[in-house]
C-alpha positions as CSV (number, residue, x, y, z in Angstrom):
1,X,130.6,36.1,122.8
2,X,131.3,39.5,121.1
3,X,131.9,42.1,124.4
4,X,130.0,39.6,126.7
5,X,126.8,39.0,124.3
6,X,126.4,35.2,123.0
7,X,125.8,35.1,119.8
8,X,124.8,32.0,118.8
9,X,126.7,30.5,116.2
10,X,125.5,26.7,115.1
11,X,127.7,24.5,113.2
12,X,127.8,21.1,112.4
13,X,131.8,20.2,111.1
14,X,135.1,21.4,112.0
15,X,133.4,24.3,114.2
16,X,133.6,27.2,111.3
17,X,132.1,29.9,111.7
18,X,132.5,33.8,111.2
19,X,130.9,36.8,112.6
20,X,131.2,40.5,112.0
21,X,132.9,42.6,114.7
22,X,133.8,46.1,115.2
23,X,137.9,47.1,115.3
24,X,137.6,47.9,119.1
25,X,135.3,44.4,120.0
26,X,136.6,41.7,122.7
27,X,135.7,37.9,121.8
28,X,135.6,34.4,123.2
29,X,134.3,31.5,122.6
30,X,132.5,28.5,123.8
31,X,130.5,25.1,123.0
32,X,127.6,24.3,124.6
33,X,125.1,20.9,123.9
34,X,121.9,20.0,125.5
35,X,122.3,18.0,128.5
36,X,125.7,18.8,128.4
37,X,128.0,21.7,131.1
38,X,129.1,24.5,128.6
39,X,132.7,24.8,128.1
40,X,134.8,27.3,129.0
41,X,135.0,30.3,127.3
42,X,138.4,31.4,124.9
43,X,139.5,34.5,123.9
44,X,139.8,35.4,120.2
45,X,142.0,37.9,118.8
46,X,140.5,38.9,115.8
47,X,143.0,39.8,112.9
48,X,141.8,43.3,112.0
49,X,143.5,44.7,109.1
50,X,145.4,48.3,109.3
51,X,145.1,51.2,107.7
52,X,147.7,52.7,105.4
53,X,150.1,55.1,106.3
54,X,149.3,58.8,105.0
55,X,152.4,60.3,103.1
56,X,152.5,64.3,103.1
57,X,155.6,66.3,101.6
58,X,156.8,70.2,101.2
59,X,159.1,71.6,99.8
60,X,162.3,72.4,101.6
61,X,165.1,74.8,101.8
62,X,168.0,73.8,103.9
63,X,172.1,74.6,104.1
64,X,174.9,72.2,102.6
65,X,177.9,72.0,105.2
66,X,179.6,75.1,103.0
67,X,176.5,77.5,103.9
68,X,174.8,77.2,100.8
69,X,171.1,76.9,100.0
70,X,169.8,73.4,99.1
71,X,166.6,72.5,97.8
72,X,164.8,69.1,98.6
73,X,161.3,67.5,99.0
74,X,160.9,66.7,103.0
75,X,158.7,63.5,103.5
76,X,156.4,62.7,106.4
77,X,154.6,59.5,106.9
78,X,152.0,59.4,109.5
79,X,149.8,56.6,110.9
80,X,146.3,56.1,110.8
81,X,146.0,53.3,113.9
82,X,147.0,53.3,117.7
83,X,150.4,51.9,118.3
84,X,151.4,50.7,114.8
85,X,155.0,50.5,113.8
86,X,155.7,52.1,110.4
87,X,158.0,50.7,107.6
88,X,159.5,52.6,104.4
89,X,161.1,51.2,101.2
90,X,162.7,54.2,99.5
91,X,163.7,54.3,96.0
92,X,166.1,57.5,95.2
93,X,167.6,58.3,91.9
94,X,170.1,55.2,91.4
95,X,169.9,53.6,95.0
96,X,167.1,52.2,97.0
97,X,166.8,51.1,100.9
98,X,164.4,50.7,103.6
99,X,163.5,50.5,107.5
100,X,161.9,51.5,110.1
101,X,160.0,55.4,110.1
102,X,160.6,57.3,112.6
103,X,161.7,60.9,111.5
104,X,160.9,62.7,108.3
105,X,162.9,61.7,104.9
106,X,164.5,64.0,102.8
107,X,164.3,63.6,99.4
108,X,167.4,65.3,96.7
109,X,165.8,63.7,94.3
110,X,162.8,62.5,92.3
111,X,161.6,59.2,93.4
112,X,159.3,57.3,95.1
113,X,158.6,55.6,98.9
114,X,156.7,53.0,99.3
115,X,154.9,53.1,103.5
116,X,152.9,50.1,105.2
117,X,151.9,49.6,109.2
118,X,152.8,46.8,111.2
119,X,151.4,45.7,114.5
120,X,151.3,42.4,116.3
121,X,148.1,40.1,115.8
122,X,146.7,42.9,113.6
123,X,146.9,41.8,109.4
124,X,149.6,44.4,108.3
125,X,147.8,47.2,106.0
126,X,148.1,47.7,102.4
127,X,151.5,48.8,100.8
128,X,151.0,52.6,100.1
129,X,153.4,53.9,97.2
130,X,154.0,57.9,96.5
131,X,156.0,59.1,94.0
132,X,157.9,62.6,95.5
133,X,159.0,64.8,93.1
134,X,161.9,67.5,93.2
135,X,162.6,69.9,90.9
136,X,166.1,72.4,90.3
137,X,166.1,75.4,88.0
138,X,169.8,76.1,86.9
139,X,172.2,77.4,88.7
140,X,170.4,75.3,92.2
141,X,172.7,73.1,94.1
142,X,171.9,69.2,93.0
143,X,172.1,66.4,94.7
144,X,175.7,65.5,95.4
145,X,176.2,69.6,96.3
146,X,177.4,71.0,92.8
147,X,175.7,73.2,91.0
148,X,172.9,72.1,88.3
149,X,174.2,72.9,84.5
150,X,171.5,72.0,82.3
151,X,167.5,70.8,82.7
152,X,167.4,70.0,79.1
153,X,166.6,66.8,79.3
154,X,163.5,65.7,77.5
155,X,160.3,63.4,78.4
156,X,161.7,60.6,76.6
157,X,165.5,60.9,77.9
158,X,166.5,58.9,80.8
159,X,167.3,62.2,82.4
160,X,166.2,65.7,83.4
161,X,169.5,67.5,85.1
162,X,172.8,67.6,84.5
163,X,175.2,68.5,87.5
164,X,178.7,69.7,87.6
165,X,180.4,68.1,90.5
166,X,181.5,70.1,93.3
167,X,185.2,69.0,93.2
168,X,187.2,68.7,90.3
169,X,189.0,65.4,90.0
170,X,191.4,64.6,92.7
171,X,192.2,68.7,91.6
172,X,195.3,67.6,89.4
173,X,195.4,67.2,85.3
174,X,195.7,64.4,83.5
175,X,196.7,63.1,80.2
176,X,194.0,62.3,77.5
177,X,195.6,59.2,76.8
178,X,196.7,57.1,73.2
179,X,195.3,53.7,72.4
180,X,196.7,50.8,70.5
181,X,195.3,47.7,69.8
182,X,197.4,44.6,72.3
183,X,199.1,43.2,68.8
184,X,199.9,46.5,67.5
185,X,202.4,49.4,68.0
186,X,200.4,52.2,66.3
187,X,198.3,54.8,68.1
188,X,194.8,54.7,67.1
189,X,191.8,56.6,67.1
190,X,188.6,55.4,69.0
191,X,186.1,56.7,67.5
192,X,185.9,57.1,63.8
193,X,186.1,60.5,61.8
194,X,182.8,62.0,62.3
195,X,181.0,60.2,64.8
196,X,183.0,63.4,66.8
197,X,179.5,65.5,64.9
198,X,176.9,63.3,67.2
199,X,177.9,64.9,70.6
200,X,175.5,67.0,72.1
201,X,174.5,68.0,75.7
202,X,173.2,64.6,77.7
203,X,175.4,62.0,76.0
204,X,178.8,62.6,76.9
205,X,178.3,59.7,79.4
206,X,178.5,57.7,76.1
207,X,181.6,58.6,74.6
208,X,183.7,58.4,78.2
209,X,182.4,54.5,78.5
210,X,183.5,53.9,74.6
211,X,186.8,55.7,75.8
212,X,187.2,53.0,78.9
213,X,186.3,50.3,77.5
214,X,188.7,50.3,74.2
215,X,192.0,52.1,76.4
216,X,191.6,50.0,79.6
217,X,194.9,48.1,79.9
218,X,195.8,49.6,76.7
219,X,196.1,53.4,77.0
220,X,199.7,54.7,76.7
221,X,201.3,58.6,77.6
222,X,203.5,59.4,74.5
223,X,203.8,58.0,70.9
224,X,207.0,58.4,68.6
225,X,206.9,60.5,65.2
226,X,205.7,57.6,63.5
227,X,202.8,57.1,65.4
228,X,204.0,54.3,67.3
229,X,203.1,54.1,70.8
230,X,206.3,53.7,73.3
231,X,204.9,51.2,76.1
232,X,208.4,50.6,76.7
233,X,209.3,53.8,77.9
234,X,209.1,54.1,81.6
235,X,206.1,56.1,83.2
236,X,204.7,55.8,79.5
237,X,202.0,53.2,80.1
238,X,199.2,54.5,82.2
239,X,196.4,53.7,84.1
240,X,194.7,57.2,84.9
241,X,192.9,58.8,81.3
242,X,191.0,61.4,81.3
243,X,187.9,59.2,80.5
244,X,188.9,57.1,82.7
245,X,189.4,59.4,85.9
246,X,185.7,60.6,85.2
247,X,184.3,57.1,84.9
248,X,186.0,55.7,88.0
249,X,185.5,59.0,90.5
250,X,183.2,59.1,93.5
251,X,182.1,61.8,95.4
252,X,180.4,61.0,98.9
253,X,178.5,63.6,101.0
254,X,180.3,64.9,104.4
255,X,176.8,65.1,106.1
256,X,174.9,61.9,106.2
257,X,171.0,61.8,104.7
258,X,168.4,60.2,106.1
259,X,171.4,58.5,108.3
260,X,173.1,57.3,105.1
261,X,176.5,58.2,103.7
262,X,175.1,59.4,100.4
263,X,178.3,58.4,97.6
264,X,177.7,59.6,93.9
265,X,179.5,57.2,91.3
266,X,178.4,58.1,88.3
267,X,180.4,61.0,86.5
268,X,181.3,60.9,82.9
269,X,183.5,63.7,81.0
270,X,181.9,66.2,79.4
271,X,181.5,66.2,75.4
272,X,183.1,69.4,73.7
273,X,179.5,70.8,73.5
274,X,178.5,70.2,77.1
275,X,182.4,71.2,78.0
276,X,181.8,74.8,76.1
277,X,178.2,75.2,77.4
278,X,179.2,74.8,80.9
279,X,182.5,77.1,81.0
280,X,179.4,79.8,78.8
281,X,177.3,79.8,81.8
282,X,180.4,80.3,84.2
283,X,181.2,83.4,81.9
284,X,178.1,84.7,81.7
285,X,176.8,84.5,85.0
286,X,174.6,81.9,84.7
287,X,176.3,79.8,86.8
288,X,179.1,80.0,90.2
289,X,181.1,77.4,90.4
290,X,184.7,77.4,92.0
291,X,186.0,74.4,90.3
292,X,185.8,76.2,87.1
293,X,189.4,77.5,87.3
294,X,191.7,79.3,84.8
295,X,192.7,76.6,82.4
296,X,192.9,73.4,79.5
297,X,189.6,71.1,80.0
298,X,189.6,68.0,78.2
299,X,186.0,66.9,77.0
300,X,185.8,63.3,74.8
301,X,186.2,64.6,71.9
302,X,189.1,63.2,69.5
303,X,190.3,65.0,66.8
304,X,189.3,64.8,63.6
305,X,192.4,65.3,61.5
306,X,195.0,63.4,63.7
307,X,194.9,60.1,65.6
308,X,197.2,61.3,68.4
309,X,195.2,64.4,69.3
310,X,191.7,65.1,71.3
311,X,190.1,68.2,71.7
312,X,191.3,70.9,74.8
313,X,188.8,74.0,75.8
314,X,190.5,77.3,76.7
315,X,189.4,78.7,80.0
316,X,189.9,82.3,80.5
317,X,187.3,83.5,83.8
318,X,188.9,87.1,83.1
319,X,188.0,87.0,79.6
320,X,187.2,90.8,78.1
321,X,185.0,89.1,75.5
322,X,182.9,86.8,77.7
323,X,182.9,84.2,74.8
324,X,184.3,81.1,75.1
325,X,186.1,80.4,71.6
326,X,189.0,78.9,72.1
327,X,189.6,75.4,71.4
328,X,192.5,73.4,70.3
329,X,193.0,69.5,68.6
330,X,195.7,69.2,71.5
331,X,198.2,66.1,71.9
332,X,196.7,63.5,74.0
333,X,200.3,63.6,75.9
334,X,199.0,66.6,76.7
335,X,197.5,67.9,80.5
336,X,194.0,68.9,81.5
337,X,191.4,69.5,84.1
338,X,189.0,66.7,84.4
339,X,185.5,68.0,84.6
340,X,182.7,65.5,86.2
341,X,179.1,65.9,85.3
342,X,176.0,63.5,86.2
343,X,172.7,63.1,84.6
344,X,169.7,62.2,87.0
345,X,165.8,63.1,86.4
């Protein structure tokens, strides 16, 4: 019976049979034999499948908790059946997560969400997946809250922005940092003479790894005046590198997104050319950013004609010239700022 008209169904084995029914019908059903008292009747709930979710998204303009304008895509997901409960998988930048909808999702950046509808003895819909996009000119705030440095990044680079973190590191200097093989006394170099010539903007991230990888557990303070390292010496042996300060720091947001704690661990130390671009920009204008303090900035960058020195950038905000052209091959005993930058499309 589909809404209290038989339809007669015959069938001979295993009583299969189907019918065609509208989303809103009511069904029962009964057997019935000549000579024989019909059955009762029982009701069928027919699994009716859902429809997807719709997905719309604007763009946004909000405040950071300092009062400062912040960009982000803000994504609505709305359902297309009575009474449904609607579920989300988000994937954004470097983490991904998932539950149930129930307010709009704010997006900092490029990504995708994935939406479906759920509702008991209905056959959950299909899987609907949008990408959201979000785009920063320089200068914007990013996603952690600093300020973007560069959108350089190119269509076959595994990134599009580069942001300058809103802190500096812990706000102290640190050493560069001398490393020695574990059966040898003598400072070395890590990177051989020239491969200094490869750094360019988007790959400092690779020299700061190189730089943690060889020094961990074997990065010392000082060195004698024959090159030999002093591991001996108290305070001498250390555990905090400039490299390694970078690589290790993580920056989490004081307001929660999308009812997450949003934690940013994936800062690298700028290259000498990313290191002079960046304190440009702060000179010029370009860029605002208060981290960017009178003083010696290490980037990765060892130096050429010595093992026991790295390369220190000059920072002069009061500069008459506006040029940033000072840089020294500086001892690696020696203290800097730590700048942290991030690379995300």
């Amino acid at each position: 019976y589909v809404d209290g008209a038989m339809t007669d169904v015959k069938t001979e084995t295993a009583y299969r049979f189907s019918v065609t029914v509208d989303s809103g019908s009511k069904i029962s059903v009964g057997l019935g034999k000549e000579g024989y008292v019909d059955s009762g009747r029982t009701v069928v709930q027919p699994m009716i499948k859902l429809k997807s979710p719709s997905v719309t998204f604007k763009d946004k303009e909000g405040k950071d908790y300092n009062n400062r304008p912040l960009k982000y895509q803000m994504v609505t997901v709305t359902a297309n059946d009575p009474g449904v409960t609607l579920y989300y998988r988000v994937s954004d930048g470097d983490s991904a997560y998932s539950g149930v909808y129930e307010t709009p999702l704010e997006f900092r950046q490029t990504g995708s969400i994935e939406v479906w509808a759920m509702k008991e003895n209905y056959e959950t819909s299909d899987h609907k997946t949008v990408s959201v996009k979000v785009t920063y000119d320089i200068g914007d705030l990013g996603p952690s809250g600093g300020i973007i440095v560069s959108t350089a990044g190119g269509m076959f680079d595994d990134w599009k922005y580069i942001e300058l973190a809103p802190v500096r590191a812990d706000g102290s200097q640190y050493k560069y940092g001398y490393y020695a093989k574990k059966d040898d006394s003598e400072a070395l170099k890590v990177f051989d003479i020239g491969k200094n010539e490869d750094q360019e903007i988007g790959n400092g991230d690779y020299y700061t790894r190189q730089l943690v990888m060889t020094m961990t557990g074997h990065a010392y303070g000082a060195i004698d005046s024959s090159w030999k390292i002093r591991p001996n010496v108290a305070g001498e042996r250390i555990t905090k590198t400039a490299a390694s300060v970078a690589d290790s720091f993580v920056y989490e947001l004081k307001t929660k997104v999308n009812g997450r704690t949003l934690s940013f661990a994936d800062w690298y130390l700028p290259n000498r050319t990313e290191l002079v671009y960046i304190l440009q920009r702060q000179l010029n204008g370009t860029i605002n950013s208060s981290v960017l303090v009178k003083g010696n900035y290490w980037s990765t960058e060892e130096s050429e004609d010595s093992r026991g020195a790295a390369t220190l950038v000059i920072f002069d905000p009061e500069s008459k010239t506006k040029k940033v052209s000072e840089f020294t091959s500086a001892a690696k005993s020696n203290m800097g700022y730590v700048l942290l930058l991030r690379k995300f499309k």
